[in-house]
N, C-alpha and C positions, 0 to 999 in steps of 0.2 A: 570589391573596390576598397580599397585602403586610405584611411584619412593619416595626415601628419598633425603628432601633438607638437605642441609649440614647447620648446627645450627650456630650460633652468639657465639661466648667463650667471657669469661672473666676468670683472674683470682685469684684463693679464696687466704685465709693469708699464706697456705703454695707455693704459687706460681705455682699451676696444673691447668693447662686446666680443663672447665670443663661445660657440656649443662647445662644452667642457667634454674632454675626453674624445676627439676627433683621433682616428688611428692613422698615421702613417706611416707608410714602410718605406725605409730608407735601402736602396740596394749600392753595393758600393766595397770597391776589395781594398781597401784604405783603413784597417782596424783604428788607426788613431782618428780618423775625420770621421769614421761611421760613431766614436767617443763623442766627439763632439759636437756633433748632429742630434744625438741621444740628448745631451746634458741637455742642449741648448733647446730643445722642442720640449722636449719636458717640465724645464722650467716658464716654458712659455703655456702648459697645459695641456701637450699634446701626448697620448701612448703613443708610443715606437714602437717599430722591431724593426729586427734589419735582416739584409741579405747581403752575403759573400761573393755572388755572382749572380748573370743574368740567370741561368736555368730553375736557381735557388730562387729568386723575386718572380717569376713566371709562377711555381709551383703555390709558392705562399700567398698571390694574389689570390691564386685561382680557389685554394682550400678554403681561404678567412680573408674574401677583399677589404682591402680599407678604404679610408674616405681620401686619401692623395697617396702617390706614390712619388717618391725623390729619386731618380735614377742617374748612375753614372754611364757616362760612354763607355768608357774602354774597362771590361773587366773580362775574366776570365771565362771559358766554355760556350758564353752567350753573349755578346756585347748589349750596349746600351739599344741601339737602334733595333735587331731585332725581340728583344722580350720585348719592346713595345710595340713592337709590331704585332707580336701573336697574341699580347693581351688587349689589342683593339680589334683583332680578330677573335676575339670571343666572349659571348655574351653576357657572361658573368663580369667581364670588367671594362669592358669596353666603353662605359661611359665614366670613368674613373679620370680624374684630372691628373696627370701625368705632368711633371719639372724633371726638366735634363739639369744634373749638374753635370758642367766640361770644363775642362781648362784648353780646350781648343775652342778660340773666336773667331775661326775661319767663316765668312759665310757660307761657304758650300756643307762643311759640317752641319751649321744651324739650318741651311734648307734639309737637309738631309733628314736630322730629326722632327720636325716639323711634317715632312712628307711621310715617315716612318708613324706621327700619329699623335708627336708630343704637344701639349699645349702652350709651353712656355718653356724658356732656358736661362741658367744665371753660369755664370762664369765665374770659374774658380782664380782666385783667391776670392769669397762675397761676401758683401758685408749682413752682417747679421739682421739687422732691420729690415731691408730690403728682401730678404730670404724673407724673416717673419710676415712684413706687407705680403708678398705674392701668395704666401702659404692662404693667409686668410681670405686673399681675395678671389683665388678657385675655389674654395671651400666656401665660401657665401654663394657663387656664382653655382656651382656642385648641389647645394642645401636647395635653391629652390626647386618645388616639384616639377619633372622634367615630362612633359608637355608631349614628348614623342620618342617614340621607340627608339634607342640609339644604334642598333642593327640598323635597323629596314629603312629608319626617318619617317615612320607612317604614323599616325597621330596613334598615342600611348592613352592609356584607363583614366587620364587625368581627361583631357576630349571625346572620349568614349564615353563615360558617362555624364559631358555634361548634356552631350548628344542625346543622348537618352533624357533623361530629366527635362531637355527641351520641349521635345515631341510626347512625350509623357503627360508634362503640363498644358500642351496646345492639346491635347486629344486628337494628336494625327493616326493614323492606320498605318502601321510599318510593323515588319520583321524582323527581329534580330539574330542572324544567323551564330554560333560560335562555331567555330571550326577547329579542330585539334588535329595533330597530327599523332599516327599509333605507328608502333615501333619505331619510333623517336632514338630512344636510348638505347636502343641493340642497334641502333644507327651509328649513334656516335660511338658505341663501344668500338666496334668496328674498324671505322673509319677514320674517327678523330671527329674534333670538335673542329677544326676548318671546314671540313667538307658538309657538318652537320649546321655550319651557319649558312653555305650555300644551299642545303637544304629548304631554311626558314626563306632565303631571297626568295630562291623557285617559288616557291608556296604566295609569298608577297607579290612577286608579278604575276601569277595567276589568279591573284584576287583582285588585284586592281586592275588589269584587263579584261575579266570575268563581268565584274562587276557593272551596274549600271553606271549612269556618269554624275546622276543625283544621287546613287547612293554613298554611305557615308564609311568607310574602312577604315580599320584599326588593325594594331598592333598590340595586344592583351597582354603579351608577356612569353618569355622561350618560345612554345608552339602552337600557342595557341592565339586564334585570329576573332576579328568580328569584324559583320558585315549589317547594319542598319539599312537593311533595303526596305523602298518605297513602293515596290510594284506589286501586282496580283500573282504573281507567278515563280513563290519562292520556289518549288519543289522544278521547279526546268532552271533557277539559278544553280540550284545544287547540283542537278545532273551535269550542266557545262561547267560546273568546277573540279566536279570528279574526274568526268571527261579529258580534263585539257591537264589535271594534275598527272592520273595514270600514265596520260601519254606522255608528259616530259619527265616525270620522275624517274624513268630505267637509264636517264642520261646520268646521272648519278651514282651510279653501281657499276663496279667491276667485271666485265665480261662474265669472267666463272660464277662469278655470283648470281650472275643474272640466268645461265644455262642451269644452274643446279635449283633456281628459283627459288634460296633462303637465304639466308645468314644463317651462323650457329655463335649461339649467344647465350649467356646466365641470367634469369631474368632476378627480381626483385628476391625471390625465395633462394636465389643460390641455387637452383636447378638448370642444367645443360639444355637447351629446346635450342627448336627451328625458329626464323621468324622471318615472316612475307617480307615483301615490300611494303617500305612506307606509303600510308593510304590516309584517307580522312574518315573523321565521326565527325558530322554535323547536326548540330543542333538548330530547329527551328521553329522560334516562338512567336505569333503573333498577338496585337492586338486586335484582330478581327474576331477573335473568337472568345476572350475574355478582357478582365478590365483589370489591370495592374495596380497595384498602391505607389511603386517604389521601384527603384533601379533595384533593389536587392528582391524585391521580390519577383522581379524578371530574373535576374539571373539565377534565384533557385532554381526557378523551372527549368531555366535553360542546364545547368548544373545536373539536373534529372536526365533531360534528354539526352545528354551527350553522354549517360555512363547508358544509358539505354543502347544507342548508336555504336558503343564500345562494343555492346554484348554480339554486334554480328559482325565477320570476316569482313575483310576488304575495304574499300570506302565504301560507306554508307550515311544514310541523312535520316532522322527520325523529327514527324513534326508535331508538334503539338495541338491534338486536335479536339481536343477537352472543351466542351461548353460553362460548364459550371465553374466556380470562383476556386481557388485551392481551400484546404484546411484550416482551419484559423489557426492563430501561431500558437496556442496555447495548446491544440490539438497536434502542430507538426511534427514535435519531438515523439511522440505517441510513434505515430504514422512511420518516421524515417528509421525507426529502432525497431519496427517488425519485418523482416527476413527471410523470402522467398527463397524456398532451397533453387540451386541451379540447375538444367538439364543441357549436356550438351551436344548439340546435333550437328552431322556429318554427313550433311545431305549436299550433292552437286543439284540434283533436279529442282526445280524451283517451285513446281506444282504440288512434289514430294513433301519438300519441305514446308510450303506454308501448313499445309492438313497438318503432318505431326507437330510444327509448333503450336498452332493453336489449338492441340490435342492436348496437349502437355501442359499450355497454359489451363485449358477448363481444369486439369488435374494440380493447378497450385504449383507449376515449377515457372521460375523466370527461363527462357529458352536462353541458350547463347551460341547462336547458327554458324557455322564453318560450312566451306564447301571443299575443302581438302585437308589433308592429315596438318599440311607446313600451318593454313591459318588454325585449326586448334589449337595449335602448339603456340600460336601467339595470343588466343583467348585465356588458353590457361597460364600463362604467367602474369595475366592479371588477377585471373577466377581460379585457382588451384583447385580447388575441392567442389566440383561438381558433384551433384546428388546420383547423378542418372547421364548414360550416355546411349545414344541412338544415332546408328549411323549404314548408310545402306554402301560404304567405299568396302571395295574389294582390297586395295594396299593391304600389304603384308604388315606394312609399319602403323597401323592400329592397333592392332592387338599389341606390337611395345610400348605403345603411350599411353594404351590402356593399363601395362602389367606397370609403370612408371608411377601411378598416380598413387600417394602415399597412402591413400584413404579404400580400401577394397571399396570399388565402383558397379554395381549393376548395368550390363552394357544387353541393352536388345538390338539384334542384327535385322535387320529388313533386306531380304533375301528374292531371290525370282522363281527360283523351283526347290523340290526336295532333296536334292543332292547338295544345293547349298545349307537349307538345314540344319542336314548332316555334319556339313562340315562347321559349320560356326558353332553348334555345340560340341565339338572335338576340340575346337578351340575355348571352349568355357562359355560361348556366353549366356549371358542369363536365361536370354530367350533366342527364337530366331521365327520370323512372322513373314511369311508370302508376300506380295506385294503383287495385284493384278489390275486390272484396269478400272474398278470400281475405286475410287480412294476410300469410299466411302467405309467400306469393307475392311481398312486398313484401321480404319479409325476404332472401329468396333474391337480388332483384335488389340489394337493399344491400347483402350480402355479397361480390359480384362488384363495387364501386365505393366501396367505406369500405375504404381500406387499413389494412392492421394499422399500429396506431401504433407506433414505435419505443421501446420501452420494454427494460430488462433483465431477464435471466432471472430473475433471485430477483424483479424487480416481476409478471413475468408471471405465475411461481409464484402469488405474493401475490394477483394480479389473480382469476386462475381460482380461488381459495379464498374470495377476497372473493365472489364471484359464484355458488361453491357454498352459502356462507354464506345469501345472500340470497335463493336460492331456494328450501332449507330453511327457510327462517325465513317466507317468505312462503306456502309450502303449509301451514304451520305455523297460521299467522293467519288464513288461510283458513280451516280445520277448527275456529280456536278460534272464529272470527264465525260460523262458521255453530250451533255450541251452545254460546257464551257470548250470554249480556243483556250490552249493554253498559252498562246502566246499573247496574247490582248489580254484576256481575262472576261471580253467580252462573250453573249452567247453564241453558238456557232450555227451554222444552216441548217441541222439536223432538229435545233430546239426552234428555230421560224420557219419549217416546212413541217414542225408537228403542232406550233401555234396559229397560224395566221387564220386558218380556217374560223378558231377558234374566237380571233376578236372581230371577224367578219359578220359573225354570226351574232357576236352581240352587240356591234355596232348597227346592223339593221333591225335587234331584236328593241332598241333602244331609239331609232330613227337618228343616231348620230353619223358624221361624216369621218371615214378614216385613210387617212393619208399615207403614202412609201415614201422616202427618198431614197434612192441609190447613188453612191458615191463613190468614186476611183482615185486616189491618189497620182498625180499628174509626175510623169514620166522618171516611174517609179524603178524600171529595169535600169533605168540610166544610174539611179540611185545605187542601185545593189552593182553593178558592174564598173559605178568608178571609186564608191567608196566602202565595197564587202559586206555580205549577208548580215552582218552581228548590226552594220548601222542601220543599215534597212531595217532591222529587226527595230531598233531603236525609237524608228519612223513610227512602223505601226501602234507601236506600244503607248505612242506620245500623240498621234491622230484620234486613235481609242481614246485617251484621257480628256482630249478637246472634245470629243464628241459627248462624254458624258458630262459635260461641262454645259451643251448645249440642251438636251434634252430634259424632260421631267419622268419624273418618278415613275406615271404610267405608261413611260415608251420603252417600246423597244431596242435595243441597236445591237447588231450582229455584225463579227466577222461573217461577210458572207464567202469566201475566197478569194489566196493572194491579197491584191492590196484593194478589195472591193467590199464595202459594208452596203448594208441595209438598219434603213430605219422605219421600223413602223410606228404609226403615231396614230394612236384610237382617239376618237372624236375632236379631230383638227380637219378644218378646212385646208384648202390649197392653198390660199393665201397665207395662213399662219405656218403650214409648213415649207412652203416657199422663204418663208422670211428665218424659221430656225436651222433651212438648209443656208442660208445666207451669214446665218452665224458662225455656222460651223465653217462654210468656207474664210470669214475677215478670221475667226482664230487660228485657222493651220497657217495661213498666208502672214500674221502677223506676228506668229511663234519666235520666240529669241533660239532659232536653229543653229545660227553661228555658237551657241553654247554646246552642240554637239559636237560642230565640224566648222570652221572657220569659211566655207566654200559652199555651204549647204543651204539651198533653196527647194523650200517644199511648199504647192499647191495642192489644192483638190480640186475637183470637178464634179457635179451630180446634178443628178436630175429628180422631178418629183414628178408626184402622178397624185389621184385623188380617187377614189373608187368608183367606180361607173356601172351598178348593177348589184351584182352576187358573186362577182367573182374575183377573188382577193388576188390571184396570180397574174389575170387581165391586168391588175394595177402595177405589180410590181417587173410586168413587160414592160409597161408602157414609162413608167420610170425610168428601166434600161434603154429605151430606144432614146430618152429624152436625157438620159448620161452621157451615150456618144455623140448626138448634137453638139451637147455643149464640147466633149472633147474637137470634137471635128471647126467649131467652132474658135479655138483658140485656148482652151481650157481656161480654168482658173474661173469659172463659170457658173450659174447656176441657171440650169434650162426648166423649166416648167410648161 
């Protein structure tokens, strides 16, 4: 995030304020007026330069834009109207204040340019004051910090972060997703920078359709997006952004490009590669899991995560699932200057690959996962010089990308029988390793043939903590996916048919009284069939949130299935959970829904029970039977 220092003034002969040294380019095939356009902005304070014609002020905006451009209509190769056109069609200059000079006052002319993109027009013969006023007055209007992306119109880093700093300071719980798009520039190489701004739209309406309706989107800058979501369930936002990206990104590409499944592109080193389709790397940081100082020191982390999410093919999302506090900044530079050699894997199978990456990682290499020759080929024109490459594809076109890499590469082949063996050492490789149904067994023959990477003792330290981290956090995820809904966030039926027994037992070990409500969402199919799944989805997500709104600490509350929860409530009577079923129905009922859908009316229904015996199931029938009363009865009810 970038702050503005406040500039040096001076002032010019009419006595205004004004940033000294403002560049504008004068375009215009009139050598004697492009003269006096020169003298006359220069002595008012302004650098110049000029252009001969349109194709000439196109070029010069786009190499070294300035802070105004002066255009004439009618000039040679490129008129006035369109160079304005395609420098508002690209991102580089697209928010740049634009004056038509014309000596035509038609007004179909001046709609003309105006529609074309320009912000204002003087007419030739014009008087010099009047030229100077208008000059300063885009240029003031230009100078203040511009609020939202001039592409997209989606709120720009100045709202973005005050966003952040907001919720930051309240201590709310939110995500901050960034999103990048990779092979961006072997995009526009390609294609051109039109087709690569239609790109960046795609990408904007699939984030704000994606998106929740509370969460908060921006426009970062070129390709890169953010998403301040509020809900429990970043990691299924990302899949439906990957999702709905992949599917409309191939609208974008050239048939043949799309049948041969690359482009052929130079990346950053001046080397010839393949490169996929444009895809995402999402990063995703919350504060549920650590405690931030600072917008910047969110977006390190986020910063980290996303070259992480680089390292594997395709779209992919990496989240940050770290408990403890980052480094302290005294320690950071330390930390960011030690340097995991790279390994890069070439695995399609997905079971394949996780084993050898986290092989590879116990052994000190950072992984960076392809699952076909075209996505390596776009890892390495970010990662050129890979330590180590491991890959079980049979393509012939390996072993060219392997003889390509500047740096002689150690490559072990993971192979299915001994004829393949054979033949991957006829081809050089390093090694070549069986692969049979045991992974296990795979891991053992890698560890005898991936040497330990060369790293230092405080990185190895770091490495093996990194690596304890990750497999805490991932046994972690496991147990929460197996009794979290991912859709709610709430727990699922799997974790209250393994608990109820449980508080039954100590609700009578303790002689307290323990209550169910069961609860249905009233004519909730109607919901999904006039206004589609994604609002429905929306329903339960915001029912769930009212629901833990109503309950305490030591209750329960479960997606139990569809649009049906349970709540258990340890040592409550009927009557008190009578009355907190009663809550939760005045809040769904008096929910500001029209905030979703202007047509949108949403009820619940449910019923309670109170345990009667030893048997916790007995109660939570007897709740069901006392759910559809109350629907039978009229819904919007609470039956006990």
């Amino acid at each position: 995030m970038s702050t503005l220092a406040t500039p040096h003034t001076f002032n010019n002969q009419t006595g205004t304020q004004m940033t000294p040294q403002a560049r504008i380019l004068v375009a215009d095939d009139d050598p004697a007026l492009c003269l006096l356009l020169r003298e006359t902005l220069q002595d008012a304070g302004y650098e110049v330069t000029i252009a001969g014609n349109g194709d000439e002020l196109v070029r010069m905006a786009q190499d070294q834009p300035p802070e105004l451009i002066l255009v004439d209509l009618m000039m040679p190769l490129m008129d006035g109207f369109e160079a304005i056109r395609q420098l508002r069609n690209d991102t580089r200059t697209a928010h740049l204040p634009m004056i038509i000079l014309t000596a035509r006052s038609t007004s179909s002319d001046v709609v003309t340019g105006f529609d074309s993109g320009a912000d204002d027009y003087i007419i030739k013969p014009y008087d010099i004051d009047v030229l100077l006023a208008r000059i300063r007055s885009h240029l003031r209007r230009a100078a203040q910090l511009p609020v939202r992306n001039p592409l997209t119109g989606m709120p720009g880093n100045v709202l973005l972060q005050a966003e952040l700093e907001r919720q930051l300071s309240q201590g709310h719980q939110f995500c901050l997703l960034w999103i990048d798009l990779d092979n961006f520039k072997a995009f526009n190489d390609a294609y051109g920078f039109a087709r690569g701004d239609r790109a960046i739209h795609m990408l904007a309406h699939v984030i704000s359709e994606t998106a929740a309706r509370e969460d908060f989107v921006g426009h970062i800058g070129g390709d890169d997006f953010a998403i301040v979501h509020f809900g429990n369930a970043p990691e299924e936002l990302c899949k439906q952004l990957i999702a709905q990206f992949d599917k409309q990104v191939r609208s974008l590409y050239d048939q043949r490009d799309l049948d041969r499944g690359y482009l052929r592109g130079i990346d950053r080193h001046g080397v010839a590669r393949q490169f996929g389709l444009l895809s995402l790397s999402i990063a995703v940081v919350t504060t549920s899991a650590r405690t931030f100082t600072s917008v910047d020191h969110m977006s390190q982390v986020a910063a980290e995560l996303k070259q992480a999410a680089k390292h594997i093919s395709g779209s992919s999302y990496v989240v940050d699932r770290r408990q403890s506090a980052p480094p302290a900044p005294d320690n950071s530079h330390e930390r960011r200057g030690q340097h995991r050699p790279e390994a890069l894997l070439i695995i399609p199978n997905e079971a394949l690959r996780a084993t050898i990456a986290t092989t590879v990682r116990l052994q000190g290499y950072r992984p960076m996962i392809a699952t076909t020759v075209v996505a390596a080929q776009g890892l390495l024109a970010r990662h050129p010089a890979p330590a180590l490459i491991i890959t079980d594809v049979e393509d012939p076109a390996i072993w060219k990308l392997w003889r390509t890499l500047a740096i002689p590469t150690p490559l072990i082949a993971i192979v299915t029988d001994e004829a393949a063996v054979q033949a991957a050492h006829a081809r050089g490789a390093t090694a070549a390793l069986i692969v049979g149904e045991n992974l296990g067994d795979l891991t053992d023959q890698l560890l005898l043939h991936v040497p330990r990477a060369a790293i230092t003792e405080t990185a190895e330290r770091q490495r093996q903590n990194e690596l304890i981290r990750e497999l805490q956090a991932r046994a972690s995820r496991f147990e929460r996916e197996a009794n979290e809904d991912s859709l709610t966030g709430l727990f699922n039926r799997r974790y209250v048919d393994s608990c109820i027994n449980d508080l039954s037992a100590l609700a009578a070990q303790h002689g307290q009284p323990i209550s169910a409500i069961m609860a249905d969402i009233d004519n909730f199919k109607q919901i999904n069939d006039q206004f589609t799944h994604m609002l429905g989805n929306d329903v339960l997500r915001t029912v769930a949130d009212l629901m833990r709104q109503a309950i305490r600490d030591h209750d329960v509350v479960a997606r139990y299935g569809g649009e049906e929860f349970l709540l258990l409530l340890p040592n409550t009577p009927l009557t008190v959970a009578s009355a907190i079923a009663e809550q939760i129905r005045t809040l769904v009922e008096g929910y500001t829904w029209h905030r979703i859908e202007p047509r949108l009316v949403v009820t619940i229904s449910l019923g309670v029970a109170e345990q009667q015996g030893n048997d916790p199931h007995q109660m939570v029938a007897i709740a069901d039977q006392r759910l559809y009363v109350a629907k039978r009865s009229g819904k919007n009810r609470v039956e006990q």
